[in-house]
ChimeraX commands (.cxc) that place a marker at each C-alpha (Angstrom):
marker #1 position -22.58,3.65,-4.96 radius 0.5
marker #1 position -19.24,3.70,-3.65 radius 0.5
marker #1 position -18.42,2.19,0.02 radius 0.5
marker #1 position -16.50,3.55,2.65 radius 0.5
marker #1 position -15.60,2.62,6.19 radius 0.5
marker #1 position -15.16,5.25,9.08 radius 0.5
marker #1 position -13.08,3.90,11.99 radius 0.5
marker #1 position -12.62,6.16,15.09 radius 0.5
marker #1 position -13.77,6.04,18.61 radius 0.5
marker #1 position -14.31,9.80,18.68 radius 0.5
marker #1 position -18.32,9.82,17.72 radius 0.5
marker #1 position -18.13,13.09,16.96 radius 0.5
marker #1 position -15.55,12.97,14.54 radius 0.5
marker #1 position -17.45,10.17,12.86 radius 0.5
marker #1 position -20.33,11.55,12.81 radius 0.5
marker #1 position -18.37,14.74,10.91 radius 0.5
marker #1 position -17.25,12.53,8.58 radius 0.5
marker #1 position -19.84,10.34,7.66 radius 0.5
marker #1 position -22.26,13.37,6.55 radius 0.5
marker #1 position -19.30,14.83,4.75 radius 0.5
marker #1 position -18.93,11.43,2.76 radius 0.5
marker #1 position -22.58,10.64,2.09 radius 0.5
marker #1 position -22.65,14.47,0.60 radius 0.5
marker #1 position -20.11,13.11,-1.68 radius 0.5
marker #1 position -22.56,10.11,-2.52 radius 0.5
marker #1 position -20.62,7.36,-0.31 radius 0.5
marker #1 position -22.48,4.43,1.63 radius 0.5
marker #1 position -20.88,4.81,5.17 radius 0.5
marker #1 position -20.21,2.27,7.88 radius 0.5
marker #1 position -18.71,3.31,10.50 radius 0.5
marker #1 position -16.56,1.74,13.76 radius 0.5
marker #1 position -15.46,3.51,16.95 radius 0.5
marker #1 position -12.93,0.40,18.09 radius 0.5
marker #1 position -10.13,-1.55,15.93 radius 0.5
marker #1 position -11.81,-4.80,16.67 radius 0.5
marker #1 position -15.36,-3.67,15.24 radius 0.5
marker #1 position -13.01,-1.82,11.99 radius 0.5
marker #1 position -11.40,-5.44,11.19 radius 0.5
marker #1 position -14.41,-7.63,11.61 radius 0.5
marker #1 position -16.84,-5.16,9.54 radius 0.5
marker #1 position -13.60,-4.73,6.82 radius 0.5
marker #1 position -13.44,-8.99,6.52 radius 0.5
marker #1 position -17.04,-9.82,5.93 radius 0.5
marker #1 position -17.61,-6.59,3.94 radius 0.5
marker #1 position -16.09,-5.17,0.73 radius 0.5
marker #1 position -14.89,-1.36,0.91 radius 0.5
marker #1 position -13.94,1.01,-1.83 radius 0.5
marker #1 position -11.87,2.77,0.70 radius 0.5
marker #1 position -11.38,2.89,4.56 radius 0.5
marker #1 position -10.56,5.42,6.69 radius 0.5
marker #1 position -8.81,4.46,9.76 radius 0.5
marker #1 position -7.66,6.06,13.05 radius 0.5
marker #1 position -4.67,5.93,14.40 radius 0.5
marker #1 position -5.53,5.21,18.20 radius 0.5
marker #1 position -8.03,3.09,18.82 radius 0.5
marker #1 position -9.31,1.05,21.51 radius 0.5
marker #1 position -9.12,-2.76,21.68 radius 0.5
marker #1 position -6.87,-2.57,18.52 radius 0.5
marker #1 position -4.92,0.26,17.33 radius 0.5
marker #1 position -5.09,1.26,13.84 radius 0.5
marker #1 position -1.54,-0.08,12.39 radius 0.5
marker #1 position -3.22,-3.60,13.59 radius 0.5
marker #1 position -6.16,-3.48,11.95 radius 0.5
marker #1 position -4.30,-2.06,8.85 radius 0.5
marker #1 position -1.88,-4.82,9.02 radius 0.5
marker #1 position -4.76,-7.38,9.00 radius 0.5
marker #1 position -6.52,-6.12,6.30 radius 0.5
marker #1 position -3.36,-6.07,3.92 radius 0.5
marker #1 position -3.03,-10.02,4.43 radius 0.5
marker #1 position -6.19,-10.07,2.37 radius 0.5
marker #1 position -7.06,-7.11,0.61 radius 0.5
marker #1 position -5.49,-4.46,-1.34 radius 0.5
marker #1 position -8.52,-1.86,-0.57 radius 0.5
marker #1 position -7.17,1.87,-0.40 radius 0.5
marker #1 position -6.70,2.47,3.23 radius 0.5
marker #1 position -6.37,6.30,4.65 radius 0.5
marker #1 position -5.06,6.50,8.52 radius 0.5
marker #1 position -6.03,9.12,10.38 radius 0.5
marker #1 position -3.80,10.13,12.99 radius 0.5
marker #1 position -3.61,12.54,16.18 radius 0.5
marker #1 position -0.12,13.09,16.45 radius 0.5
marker #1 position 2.07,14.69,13.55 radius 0.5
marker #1 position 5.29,13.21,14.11 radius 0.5
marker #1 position 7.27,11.46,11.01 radius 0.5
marker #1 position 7.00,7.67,13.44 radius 0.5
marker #1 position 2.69,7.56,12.75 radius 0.5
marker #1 position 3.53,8.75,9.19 radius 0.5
marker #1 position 6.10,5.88,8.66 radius 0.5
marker #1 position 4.47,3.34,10.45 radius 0.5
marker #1 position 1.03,3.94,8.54 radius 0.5
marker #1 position 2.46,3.72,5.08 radius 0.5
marker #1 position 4.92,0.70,6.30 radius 0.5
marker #1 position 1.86,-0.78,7.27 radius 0.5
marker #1 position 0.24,-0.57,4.15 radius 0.5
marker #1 position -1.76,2.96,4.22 radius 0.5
marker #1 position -2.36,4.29,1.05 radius 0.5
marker #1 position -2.54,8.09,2.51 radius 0.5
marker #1 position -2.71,9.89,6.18 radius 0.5
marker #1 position -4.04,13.00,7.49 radius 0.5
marker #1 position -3.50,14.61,10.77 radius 0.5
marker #1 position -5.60,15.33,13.02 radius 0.5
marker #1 position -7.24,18.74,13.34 radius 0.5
marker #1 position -8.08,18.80,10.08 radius 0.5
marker #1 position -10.99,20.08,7.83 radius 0.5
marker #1 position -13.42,17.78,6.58 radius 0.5
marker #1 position -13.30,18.93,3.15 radius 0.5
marker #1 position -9.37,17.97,3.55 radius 0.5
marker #1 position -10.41,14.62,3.99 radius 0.5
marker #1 position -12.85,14.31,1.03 radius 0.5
marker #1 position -10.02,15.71,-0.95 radius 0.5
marker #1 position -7.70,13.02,0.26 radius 0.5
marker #1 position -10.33,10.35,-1.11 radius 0.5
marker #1 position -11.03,11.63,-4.02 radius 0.5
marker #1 position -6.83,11.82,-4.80 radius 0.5
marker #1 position -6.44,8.35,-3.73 radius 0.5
marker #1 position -9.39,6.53,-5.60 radius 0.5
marker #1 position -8.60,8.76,-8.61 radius 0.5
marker #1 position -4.90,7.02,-8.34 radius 0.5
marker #1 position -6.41,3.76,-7.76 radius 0.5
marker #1 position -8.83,3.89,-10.62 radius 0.5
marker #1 position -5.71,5.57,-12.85 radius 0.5
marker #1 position -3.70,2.47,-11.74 radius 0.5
marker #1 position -6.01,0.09,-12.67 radius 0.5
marker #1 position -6.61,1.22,-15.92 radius 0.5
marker #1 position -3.45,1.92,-17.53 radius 0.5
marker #1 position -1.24,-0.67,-15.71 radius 0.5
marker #1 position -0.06,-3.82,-17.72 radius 0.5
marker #1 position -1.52,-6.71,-16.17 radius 0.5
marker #1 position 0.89,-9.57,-16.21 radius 0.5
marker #1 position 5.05,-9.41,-16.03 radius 0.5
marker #1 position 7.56,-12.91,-16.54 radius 0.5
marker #1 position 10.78,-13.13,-16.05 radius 0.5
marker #1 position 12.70,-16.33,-16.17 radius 0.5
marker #1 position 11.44,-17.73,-12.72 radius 0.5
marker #1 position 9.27,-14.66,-11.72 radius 0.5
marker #1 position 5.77,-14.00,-12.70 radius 0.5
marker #1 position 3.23,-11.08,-11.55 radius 0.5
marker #1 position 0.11,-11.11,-11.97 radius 0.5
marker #1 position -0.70,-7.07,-11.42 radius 0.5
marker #1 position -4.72,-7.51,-11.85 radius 0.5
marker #1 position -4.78,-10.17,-8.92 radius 0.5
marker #1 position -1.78,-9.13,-7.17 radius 0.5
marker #1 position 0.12,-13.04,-7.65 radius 0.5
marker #1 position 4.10,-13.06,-6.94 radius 0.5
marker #1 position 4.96,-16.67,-8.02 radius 0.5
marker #1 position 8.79,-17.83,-8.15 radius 0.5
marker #1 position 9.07,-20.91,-10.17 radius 0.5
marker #1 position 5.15,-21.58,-9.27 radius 0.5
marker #1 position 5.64,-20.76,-5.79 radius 0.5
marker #1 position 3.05,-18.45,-4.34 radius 0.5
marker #1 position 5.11,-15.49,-2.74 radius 0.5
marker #1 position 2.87,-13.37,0.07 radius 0.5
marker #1 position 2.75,-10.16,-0.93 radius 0.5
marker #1 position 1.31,-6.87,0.78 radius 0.5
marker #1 position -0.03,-4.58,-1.64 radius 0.5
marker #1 position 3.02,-1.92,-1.62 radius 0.5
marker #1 position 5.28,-4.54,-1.96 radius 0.5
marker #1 position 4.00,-5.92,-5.08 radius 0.5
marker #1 position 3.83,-2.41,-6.88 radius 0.5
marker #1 position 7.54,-2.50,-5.58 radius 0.5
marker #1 position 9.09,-5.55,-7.12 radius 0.5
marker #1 position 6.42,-4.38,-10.23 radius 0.5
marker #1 position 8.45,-0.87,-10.62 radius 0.5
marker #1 position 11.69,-2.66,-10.21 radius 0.5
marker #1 position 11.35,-5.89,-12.65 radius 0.5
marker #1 position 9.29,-3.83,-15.37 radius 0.5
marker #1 position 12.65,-1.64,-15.28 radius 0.5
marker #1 position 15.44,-3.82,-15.02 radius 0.5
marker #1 position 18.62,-2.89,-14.74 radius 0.5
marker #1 position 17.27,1.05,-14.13 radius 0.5
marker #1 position 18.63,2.15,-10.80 radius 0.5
marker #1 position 15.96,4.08,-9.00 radius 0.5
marker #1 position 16.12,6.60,-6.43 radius 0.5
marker #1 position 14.25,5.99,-2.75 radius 0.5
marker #1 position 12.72,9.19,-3.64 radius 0.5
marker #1 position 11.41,8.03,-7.09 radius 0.5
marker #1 position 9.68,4.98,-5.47 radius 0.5
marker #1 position 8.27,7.09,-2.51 radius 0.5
marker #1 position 6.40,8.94,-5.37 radius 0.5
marker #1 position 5.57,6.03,-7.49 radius 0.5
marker #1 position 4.18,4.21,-5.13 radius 0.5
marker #1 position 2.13,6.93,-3.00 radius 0.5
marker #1 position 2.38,9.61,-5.75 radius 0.5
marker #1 position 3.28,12.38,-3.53 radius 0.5
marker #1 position 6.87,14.09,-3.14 radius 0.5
marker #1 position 7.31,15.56,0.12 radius 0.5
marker #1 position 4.29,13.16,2.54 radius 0.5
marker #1 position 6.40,10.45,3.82 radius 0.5
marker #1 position 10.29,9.71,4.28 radius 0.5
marker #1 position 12.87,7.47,2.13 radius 0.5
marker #1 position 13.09,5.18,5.24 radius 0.5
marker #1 position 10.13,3.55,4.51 radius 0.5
marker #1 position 11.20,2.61,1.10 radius 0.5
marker #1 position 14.15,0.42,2.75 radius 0.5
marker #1 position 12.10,-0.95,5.03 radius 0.5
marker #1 position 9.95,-2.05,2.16 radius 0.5
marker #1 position 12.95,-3.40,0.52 radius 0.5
marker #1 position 14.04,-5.35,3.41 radius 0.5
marker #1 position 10.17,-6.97,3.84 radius 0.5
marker #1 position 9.99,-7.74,0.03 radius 0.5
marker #1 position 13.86,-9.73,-0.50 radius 0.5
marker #1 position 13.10,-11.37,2.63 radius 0.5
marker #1 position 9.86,-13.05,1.03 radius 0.5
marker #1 position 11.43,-13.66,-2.26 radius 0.5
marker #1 position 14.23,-15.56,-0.76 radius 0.5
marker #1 position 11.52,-18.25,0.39 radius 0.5
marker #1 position 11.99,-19.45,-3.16 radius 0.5
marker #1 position 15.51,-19.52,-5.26 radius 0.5
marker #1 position 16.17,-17.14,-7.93 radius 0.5
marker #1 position 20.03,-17.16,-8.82 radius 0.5
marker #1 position 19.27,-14.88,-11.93 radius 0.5
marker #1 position 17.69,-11.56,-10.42 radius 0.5
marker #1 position 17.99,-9.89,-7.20 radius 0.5
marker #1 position 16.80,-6.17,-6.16 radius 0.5
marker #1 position 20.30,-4.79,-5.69 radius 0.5
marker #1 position 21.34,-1.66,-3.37 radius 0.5
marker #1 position 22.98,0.73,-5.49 radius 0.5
marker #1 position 25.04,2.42,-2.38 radius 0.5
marker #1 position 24.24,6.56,-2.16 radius 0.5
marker #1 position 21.77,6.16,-5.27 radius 0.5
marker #1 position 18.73,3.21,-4.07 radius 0.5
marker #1 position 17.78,0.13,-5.73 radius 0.5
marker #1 position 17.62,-1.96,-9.14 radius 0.5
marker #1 position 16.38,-5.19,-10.32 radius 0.5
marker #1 position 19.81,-6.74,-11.30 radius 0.5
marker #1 position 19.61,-9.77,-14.09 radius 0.5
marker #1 position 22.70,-11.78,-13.62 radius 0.5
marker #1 position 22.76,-13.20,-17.46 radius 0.5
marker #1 position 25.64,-15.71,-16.38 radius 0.5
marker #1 position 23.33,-17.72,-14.36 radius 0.5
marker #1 position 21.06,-18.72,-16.57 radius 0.5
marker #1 position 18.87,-17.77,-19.71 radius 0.5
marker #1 position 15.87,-14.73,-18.78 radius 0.5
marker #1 position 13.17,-14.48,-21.09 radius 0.5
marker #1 position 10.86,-12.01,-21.18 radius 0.5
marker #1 position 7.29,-13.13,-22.04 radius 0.5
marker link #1:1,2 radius 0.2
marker link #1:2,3 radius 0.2
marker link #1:3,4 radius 0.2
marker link #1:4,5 radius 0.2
marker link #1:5,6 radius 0.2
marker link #1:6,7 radius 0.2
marker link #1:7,8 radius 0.2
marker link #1:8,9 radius 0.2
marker link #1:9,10 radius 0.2
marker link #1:10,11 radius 0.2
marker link #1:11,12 radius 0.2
marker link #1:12,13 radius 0.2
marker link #1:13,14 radius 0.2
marker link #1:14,15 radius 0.2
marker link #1:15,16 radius 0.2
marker link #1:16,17 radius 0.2
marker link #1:17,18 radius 0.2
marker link #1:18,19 radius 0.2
marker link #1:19,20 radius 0.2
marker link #1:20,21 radius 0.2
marker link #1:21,22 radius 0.2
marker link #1:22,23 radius 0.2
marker link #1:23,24 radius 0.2
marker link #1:24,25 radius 0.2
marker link #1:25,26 radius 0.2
marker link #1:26,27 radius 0.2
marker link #1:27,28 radius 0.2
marker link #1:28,29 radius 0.2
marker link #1:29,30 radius 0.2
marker link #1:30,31 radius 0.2
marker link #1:31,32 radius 0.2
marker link #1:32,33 radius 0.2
marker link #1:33,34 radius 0.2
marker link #1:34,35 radius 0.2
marker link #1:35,36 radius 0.2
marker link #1:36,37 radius 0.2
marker link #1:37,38 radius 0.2
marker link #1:38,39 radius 0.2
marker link #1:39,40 radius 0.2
marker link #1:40,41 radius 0.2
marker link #1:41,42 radius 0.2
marker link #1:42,43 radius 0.2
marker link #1:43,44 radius 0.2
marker link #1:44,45 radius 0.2
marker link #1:45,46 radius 0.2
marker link #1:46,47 radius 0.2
marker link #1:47,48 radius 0.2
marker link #1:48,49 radius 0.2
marker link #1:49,50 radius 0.2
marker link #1:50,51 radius 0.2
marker link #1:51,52 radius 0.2
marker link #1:52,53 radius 0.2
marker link #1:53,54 radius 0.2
marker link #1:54,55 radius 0.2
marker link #1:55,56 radius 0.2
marker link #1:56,57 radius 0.2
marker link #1:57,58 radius 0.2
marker link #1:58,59 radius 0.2
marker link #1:59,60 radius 0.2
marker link #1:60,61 radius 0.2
marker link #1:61,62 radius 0.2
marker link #1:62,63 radius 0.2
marker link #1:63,64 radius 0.2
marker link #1:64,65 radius 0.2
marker link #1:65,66 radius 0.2
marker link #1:66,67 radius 0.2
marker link #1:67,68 radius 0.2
marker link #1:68,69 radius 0.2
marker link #1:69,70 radius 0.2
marker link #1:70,71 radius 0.2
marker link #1:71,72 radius 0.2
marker link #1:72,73 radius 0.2
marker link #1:73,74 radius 0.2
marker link #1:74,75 radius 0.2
marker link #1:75,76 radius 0.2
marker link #1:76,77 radius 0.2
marker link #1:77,78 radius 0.2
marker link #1:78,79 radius 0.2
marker link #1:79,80 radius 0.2
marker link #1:80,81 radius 0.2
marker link #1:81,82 radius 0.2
marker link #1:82,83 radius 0.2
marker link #1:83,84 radius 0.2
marker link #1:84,85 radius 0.2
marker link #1:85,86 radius 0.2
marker link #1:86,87 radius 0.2
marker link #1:87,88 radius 0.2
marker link #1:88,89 radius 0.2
marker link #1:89,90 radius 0.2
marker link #1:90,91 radius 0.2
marker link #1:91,92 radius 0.2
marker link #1:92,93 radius 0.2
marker link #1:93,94 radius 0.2
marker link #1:94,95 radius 0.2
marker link #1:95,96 radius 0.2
marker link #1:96,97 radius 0.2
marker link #1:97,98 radius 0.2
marker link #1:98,99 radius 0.2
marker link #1:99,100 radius 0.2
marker link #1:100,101 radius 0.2
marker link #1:101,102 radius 0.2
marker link #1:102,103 radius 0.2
marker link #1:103,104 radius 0.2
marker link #1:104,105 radius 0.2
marker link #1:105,106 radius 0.2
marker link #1:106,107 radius 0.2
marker link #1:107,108 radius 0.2
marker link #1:108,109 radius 0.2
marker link #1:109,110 radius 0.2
marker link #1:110,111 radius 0.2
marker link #1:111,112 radius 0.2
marker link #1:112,113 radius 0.2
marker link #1:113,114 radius 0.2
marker link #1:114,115 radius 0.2
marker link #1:115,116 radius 0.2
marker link #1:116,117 radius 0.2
marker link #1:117,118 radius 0.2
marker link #1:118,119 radius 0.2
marker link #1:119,120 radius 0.2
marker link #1:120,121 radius 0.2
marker link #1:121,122 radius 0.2
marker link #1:122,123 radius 0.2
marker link #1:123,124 radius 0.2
marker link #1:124,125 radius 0.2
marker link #1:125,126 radius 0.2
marker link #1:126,127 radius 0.2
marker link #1:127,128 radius 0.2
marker link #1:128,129 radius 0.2
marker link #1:129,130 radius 0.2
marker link #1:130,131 radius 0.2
marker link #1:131,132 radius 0.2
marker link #1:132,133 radius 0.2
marker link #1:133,134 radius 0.2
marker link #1:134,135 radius 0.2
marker link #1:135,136 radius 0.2
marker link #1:136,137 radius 0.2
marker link #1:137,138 radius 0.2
marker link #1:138,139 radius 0.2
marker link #1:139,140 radius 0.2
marker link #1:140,141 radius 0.2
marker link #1:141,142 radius 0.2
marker link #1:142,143 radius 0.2
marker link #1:143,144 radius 0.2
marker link #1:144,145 radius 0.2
marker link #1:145,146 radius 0.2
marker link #1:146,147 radius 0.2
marker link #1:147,148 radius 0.2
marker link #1:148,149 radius 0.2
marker link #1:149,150 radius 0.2
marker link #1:150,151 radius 0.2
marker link #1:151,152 radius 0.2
marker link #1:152,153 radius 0.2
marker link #1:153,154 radius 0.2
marker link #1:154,155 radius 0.2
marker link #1:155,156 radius 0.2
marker link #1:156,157 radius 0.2
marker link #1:157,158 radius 0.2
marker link #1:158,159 radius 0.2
marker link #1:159,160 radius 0.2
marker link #1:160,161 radius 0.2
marker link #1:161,162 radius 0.2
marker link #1:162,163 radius 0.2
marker link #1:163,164 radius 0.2
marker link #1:164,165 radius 0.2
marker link #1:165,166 radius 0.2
marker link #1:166,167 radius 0.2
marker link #1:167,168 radius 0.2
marker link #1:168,169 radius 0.2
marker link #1:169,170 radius 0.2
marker link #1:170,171 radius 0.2
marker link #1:171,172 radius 0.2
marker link #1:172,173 radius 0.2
marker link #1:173,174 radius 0.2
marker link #1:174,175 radius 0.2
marker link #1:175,176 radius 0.2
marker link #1:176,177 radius 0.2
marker link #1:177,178 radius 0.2
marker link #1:178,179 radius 0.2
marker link #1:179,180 radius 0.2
marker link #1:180,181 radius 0.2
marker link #1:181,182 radius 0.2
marker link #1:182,183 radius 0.2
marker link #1:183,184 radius 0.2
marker link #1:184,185 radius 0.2
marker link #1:185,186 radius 0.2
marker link #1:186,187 radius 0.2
marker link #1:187,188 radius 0.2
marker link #1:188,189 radius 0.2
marker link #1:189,190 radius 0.2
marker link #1:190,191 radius 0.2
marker link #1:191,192 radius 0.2
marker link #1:192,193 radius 0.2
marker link #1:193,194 radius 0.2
marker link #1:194,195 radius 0.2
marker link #1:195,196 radius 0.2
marker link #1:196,197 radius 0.2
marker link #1:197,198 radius 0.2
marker link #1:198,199 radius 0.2
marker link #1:199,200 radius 0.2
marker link #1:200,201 radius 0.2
marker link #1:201,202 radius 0.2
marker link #1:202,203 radius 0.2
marker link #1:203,204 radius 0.2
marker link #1:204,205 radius 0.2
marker link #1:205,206 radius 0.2
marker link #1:206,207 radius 0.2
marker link #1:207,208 radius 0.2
marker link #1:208,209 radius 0.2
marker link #1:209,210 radius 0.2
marker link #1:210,211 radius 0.2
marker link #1:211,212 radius 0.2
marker link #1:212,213 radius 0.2
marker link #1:213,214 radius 0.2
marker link #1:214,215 radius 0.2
marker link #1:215,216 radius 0.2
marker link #1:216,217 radius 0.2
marker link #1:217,218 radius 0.2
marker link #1:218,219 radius 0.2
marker link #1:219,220 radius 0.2
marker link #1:220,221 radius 0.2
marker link #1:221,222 radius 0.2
marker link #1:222,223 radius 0.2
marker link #1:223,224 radius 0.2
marker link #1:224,225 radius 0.2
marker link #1:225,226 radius 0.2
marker link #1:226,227 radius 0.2
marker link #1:227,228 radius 0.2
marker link #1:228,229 radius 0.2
marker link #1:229,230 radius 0.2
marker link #1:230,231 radius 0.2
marker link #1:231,232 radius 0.2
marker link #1:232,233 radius 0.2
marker link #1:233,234 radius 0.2
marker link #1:234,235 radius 0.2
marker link #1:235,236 radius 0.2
view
């Protein structure tokens, strides 16, 4: 039986939810404060959380923040407001998905479904393991390692620099990652993509690597340059 965690102080709301979800066969926990979400989603494995927004004690782009230093579990936010900020900031946090509040229970089931169908498609037709002169991923545990350095990845950002280096050289569009990644066209902006960018080369510069870099490709988006004067790159 599948597990799924239900974090909003609005009991009603929760309580909505968490007979939809067991109709669909989920174990439920649920959470009506950010703290109680991030202590029950540490000492508990999830096969999907849904979070709100607004929260007391800890908002919900905390608590999704948290989890991502640890886990790569699909995470849905729920939010109140519809503006493009709560969209940005959820998947910039991490989120895997969002849905805005009022919405239809059966919406929300929908939503799950998508996003563990996506999951469970990932997982079983993605190639596990990527090397590149210095660079290695490790796609099944989610490992970034630069010369044997561990580099500390969120989830996103790893399927990121995975996209990129498995293509090299292929310029990609920020609207061809923004579906990749959350495999939706039109939920979400490009922005979020940069802002992605900017997180992930800041974490890979913690370790040299004078023969790649993810380049801007200026009015077009990004590419995983190989700079074959600097060096031999193998792949393996």
């Amino acid at each position: 039986m599948q597990k799924i965690l239900i974090a909003d102080d609005n009991q009603q709301i929760v309580s909505i939810l968490e007979e939809y979800a067991k109709k669909e066969g989920f174990s439920v926990t649920t959470a009506f404060d950010g703290e109680d979400a991030l202590a029950k989603a540490e000492i508990s494995p999830f096969d999907i959380i849904l979070l709100d927004v607004m929260m007391p004690k800890k908002d919900g782009f905390s608590v999704c923040r948290e989890i991502r230093k640890n886990s790569t579990v699909p995470i849905i936010m729920i939010t109140a407001r519809s503006e493009d900020f709560d969209k940005i900031m959820g998947l910039d946090n991490g989120a895997d998905d969002y849905v805005v509040k009022p919405f239809s229970p059966s919406e929300v089931m929908a939503r799950i479904r998508a996003v563990l169908r996506r999951v469970k498609s990932d997982d079983s037709t993605a190639k596990e393991h990527f090397s590149l002169a210095c660079l290695t991923i490790n796609l099944e545990e989610y490992i970034t390692q630069i010369n044997g350095i561990n580099i500390t990845l969120t989830k996103k950002e790893t399927e990121l620099l995975w996209i990129l280096a498995t293509n090299k050289n292929r310029v990609f569009t920020r609207e061809q990652l923004l579906n990749s990644l959350w495999g939706y066209d039109y939920y979400g902006d490009s922005r979020t993509v940069d802002s992605h960018i900017k997180r992930l080369r800041a974490k890979l510069d913690e370790a040299p690597h004078p023969t790649w870099e993810i380049k801007t490709i200026w009015g077009v988006g990004y590419k995983f340059d190989i700079d074959h004067s600097v060096g031999d790159c193998h792949e393996k």
